[in-house]
C-alpha positions, 0 to 999 in steps of 0.5 A: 099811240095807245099800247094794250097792256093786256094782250102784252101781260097775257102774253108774257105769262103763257110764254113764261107757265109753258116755259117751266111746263114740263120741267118741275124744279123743286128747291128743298130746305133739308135739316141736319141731324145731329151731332152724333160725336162730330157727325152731322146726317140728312136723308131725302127723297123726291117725287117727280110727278110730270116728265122732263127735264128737271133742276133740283135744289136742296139747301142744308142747315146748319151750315157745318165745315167738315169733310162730306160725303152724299150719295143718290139714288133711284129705282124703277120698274117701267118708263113712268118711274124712270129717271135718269141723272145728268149731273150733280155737285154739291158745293162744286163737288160732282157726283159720280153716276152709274150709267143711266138706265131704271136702276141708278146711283150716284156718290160724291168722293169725301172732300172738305167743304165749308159754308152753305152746303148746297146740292144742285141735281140735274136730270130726266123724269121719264126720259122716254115719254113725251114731256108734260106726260103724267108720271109718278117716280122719285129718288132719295139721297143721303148727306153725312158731313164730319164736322171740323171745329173752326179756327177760333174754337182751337184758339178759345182752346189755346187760350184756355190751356194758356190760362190754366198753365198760368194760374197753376204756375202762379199757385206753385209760386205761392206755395213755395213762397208760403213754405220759404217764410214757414221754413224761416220763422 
């Protein structure tokens, strides 16, 4: 029996390109600026140019422990520049929205969070046009983390300060032993 691959392989590809037709999920590399003091920022913004649903992506780098705080939003005029957020949590801290309509925001409670720092947003492009729809609409976010030094940089720190009181008493030791044998001669 001979299979036909190609009708197969054909298949499989319309069946996977109109699966993610009406969706755009968009995955973003995002650099921190800073540090200012201990404090590291990003801003971003986002265009959706087709209506559905949609899964958002954005890495941010350097990985920073610290205490962040993120915040969303989008604005729009009409039914081609609407989009509505579903959900959000960046390192599985989730967003609080504003009810869902032209005009939306989103923030994040400050928490602590460490390593890859990774914001997952869901949400509508144009919820009340057909999917696939051509539109233009979009939505920006901020991220400021206040970074927390790591455990091994306070004990460097201990060390150091160890390694200080150690020569200054081994110097305060010397000294009043070259003053006992002054004092003797």
């Amino acid at each position: 029996m001979k299979l036909k691959l190609k009708p197969i392989v054909l298949a499989a590809t319309l069946a996977l390109s109109s699966a993610s037709l009406y969706a755009e999920n968009i995955s973003f590399n995002v650099p921190l600026t800073g540090p200012v003091g201990s404090v590291y920022t990003a801003g971003f913004e986002v265009r959706h140019v087709v209506a559905g649903a949609f899964e958002d992506t954005f890495t941010f780098t350097p990985e920073v422990a610290g205490f962040l705080h993120g915040s969303l939003v989008t604005t729009g005029a009409n039914t081609f520049d609407n989009i509505n957020f579903t959900s959000a949590t960046i390192n599985g801290i989730p967003f609080n929205f504003s009810p869902t309509g032209v005009n939306e925001w989103g923030f994040t409670n400050i928490a602590f969070s460490s390593g890859p720092i990774i914001l997952k947003l869901f949400g509508i492009a144009a919820p009340d046009l057909a999917p696939g729809t051509a539109i233009a609409s979009s939505y920006a976010g901020t991220l400021n983390i206040s970074a927390v030094p790591e455990p091994a940089t306070y004990a460097m720190m201990l060390g150091g300060l160890g390694l200080v009181g150690f020569v200054a008493r081994r110097r305060r030791k010397k000294e009043s032993s070259s003053v006992a044998s002054l004092a003797a001669c």
